[in-house]
N, C-alpha and C positions, 0 to 999 in steps of 0.2 A: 701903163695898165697891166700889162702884160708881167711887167716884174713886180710889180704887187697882188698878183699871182702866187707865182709861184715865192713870191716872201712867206704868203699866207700857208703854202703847202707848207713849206719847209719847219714852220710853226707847229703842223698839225702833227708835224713828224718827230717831235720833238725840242726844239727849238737849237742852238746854234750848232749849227748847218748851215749849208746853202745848197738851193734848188736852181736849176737851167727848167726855162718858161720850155711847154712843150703842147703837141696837141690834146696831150690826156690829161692833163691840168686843165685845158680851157673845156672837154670833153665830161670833165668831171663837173667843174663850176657851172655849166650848164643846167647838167642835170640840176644840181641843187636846186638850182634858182627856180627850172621848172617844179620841182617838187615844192619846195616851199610855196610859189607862189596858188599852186591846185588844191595843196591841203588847205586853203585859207577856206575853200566854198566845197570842202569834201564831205561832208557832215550835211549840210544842208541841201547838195546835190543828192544824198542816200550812194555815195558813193563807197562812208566806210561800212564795216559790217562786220559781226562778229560770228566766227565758230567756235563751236566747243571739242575739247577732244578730250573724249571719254579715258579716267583715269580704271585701271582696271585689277583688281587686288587679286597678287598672284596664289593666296590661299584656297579662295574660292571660286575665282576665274572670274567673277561678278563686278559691276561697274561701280564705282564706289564713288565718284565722282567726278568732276571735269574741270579741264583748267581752260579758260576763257583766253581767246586768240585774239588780236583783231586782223584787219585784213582790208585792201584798198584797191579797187581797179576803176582807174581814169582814164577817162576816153580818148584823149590822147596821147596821154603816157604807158598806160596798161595797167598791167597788174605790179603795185608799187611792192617789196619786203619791207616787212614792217623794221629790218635791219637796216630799210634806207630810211625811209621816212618818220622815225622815233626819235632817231640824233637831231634833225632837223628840227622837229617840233619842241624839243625839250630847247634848242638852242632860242626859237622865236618865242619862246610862250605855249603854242599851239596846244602843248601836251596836258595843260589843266582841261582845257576844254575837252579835249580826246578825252583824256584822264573819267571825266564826268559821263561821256558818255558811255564810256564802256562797263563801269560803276551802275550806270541805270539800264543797260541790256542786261546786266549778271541778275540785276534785280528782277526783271520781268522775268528771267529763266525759271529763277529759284522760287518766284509768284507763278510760273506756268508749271513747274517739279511738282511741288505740294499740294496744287489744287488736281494734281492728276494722280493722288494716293503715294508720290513718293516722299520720303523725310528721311531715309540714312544715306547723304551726302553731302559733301561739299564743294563750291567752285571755286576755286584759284585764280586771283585776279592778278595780277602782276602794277607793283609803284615804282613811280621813278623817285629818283630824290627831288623833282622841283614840285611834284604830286604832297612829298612827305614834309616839303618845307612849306608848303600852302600853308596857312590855318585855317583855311576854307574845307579843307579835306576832311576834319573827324565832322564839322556841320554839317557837311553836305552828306554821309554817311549816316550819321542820325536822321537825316532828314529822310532819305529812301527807305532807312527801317519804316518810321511813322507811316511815311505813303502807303507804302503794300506791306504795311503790319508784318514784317517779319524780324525773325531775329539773326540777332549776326552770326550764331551759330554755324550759320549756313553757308560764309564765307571765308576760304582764305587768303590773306594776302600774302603775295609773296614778294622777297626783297633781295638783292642782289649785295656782295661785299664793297661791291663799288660803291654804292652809297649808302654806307657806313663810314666809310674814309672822307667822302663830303662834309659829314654836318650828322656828326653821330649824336651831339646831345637832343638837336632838334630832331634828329628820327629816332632817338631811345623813348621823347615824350609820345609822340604819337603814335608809338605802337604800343608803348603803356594801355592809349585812350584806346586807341579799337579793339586792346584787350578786355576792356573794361564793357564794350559792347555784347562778347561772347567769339567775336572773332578769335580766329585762328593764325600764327607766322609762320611763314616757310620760308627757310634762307635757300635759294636758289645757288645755282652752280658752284657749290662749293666744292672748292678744290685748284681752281684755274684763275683767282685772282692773289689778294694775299695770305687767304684761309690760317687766318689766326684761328686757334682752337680756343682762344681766351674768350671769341665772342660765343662762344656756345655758351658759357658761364655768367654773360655779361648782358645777356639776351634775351628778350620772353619769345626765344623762338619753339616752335612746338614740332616742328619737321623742318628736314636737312635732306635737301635734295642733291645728290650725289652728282656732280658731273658724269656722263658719260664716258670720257677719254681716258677715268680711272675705271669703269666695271666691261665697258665694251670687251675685251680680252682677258677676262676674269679667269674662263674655265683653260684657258690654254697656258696662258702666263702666271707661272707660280709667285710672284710680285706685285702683281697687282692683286693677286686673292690674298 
């Protein structure tokens, strides 16, 4: 048991290698197993929950929109990062489901924004690639316009280079479709995977959001300005 352990690590490390079983292998499998097993009834406990953080336009100081978060605290485990419990979910399935529901809190935001006199912003939703390999995704999208009669103007999705390198033609289609909603693309953290510039050309992306590890030391470092 133990060496099919750490087989498994060694796998996650890259593969041919070899791993010695230890207690932060069994230390780590643990956890997973808790997490996986808690996110099955996290949703239905009101356990997950989404924040927004206000995106803010450095011309006029003014809120311009927000990018939707989500966010987990179980009562035995605590407060989960959504950098633990995403890999997981994407690995069991879990993440359509998530996926859906964070899709319908962005909705009720952007139904609670404009019934309150606001309409110049957008929210930022973030896809995984097993979100963009669904086909259930651009219906189920359409489907939340209809409900609360809104249009997609009102959202961005955002998508990372890692999944492009998955399954580019199936997520070229589907960002076609949700362009075709009025939605908005935003390629996230470019810069820190393989930041081909070919996909800016190749892409209906509309915003390119810059890693931070390239602007953080802008004003100091004459190489990275």
């Amino acid at each position: 048991k133990t060496a099919d352990m750490a087989m498994h690590k060694a796998k996650e490390e890259g593969k041919n290698r070899f791993r010695f079983f230890d207690v932060d292998i069994l230390t780590l499998l643990r956890r997973q197993y808790d997490i996986e097993k808690a996110l099955r009834t996290s949703i239905e406990k009101k356990e997950i929950f989404m924040v927004f953080q206000p995106k803010i336009s450095i011309k006029d100081e003014k809120v311009n929109g927000f990018e939707a978060l989500i966010r987990w605290n179980n009562k035995e485990i605590g407060n989960v990062p959504p950098n633990e419990f995403i890999p997981v979910a994407e690995n069991n399935g879990m993440i359509v489901h998530l996926g859906n529901f964070v899709l319908r809190e962005v909705f009720k935001k952007v139904d609670l924004l404009l019934k309150s006199g606001y309409s110049n912003f957008k929210i930022a939703v973030n896809l995984s690639d097993v979100q963009l390999r669904n086909q259930k995704l651009i219906t189920y999208v359409k489907y939340l316009c209809d409900i609360y009669k809104i249009d997609g103007r009102y959202i961005e999705f955002e998508i990372t280079e890692g999944i492009l390198i998955k399954s580019y033609e199936d997520t070229l289609r589907s960002l076609y479709e949700l362009k075709k909603l009025g939605s908005t693309i935003a390629l996230d953290d470019f810069g820190t995977g393989y930041s081909s510039l070919n996909y800016l050309t190749k892409l209906p992306i509309d915003a390119l959001k810059i890693d931070r590890s390239f602007v953080i030391d802008m004003i100091e470092n004459h190489k990275s300005r």
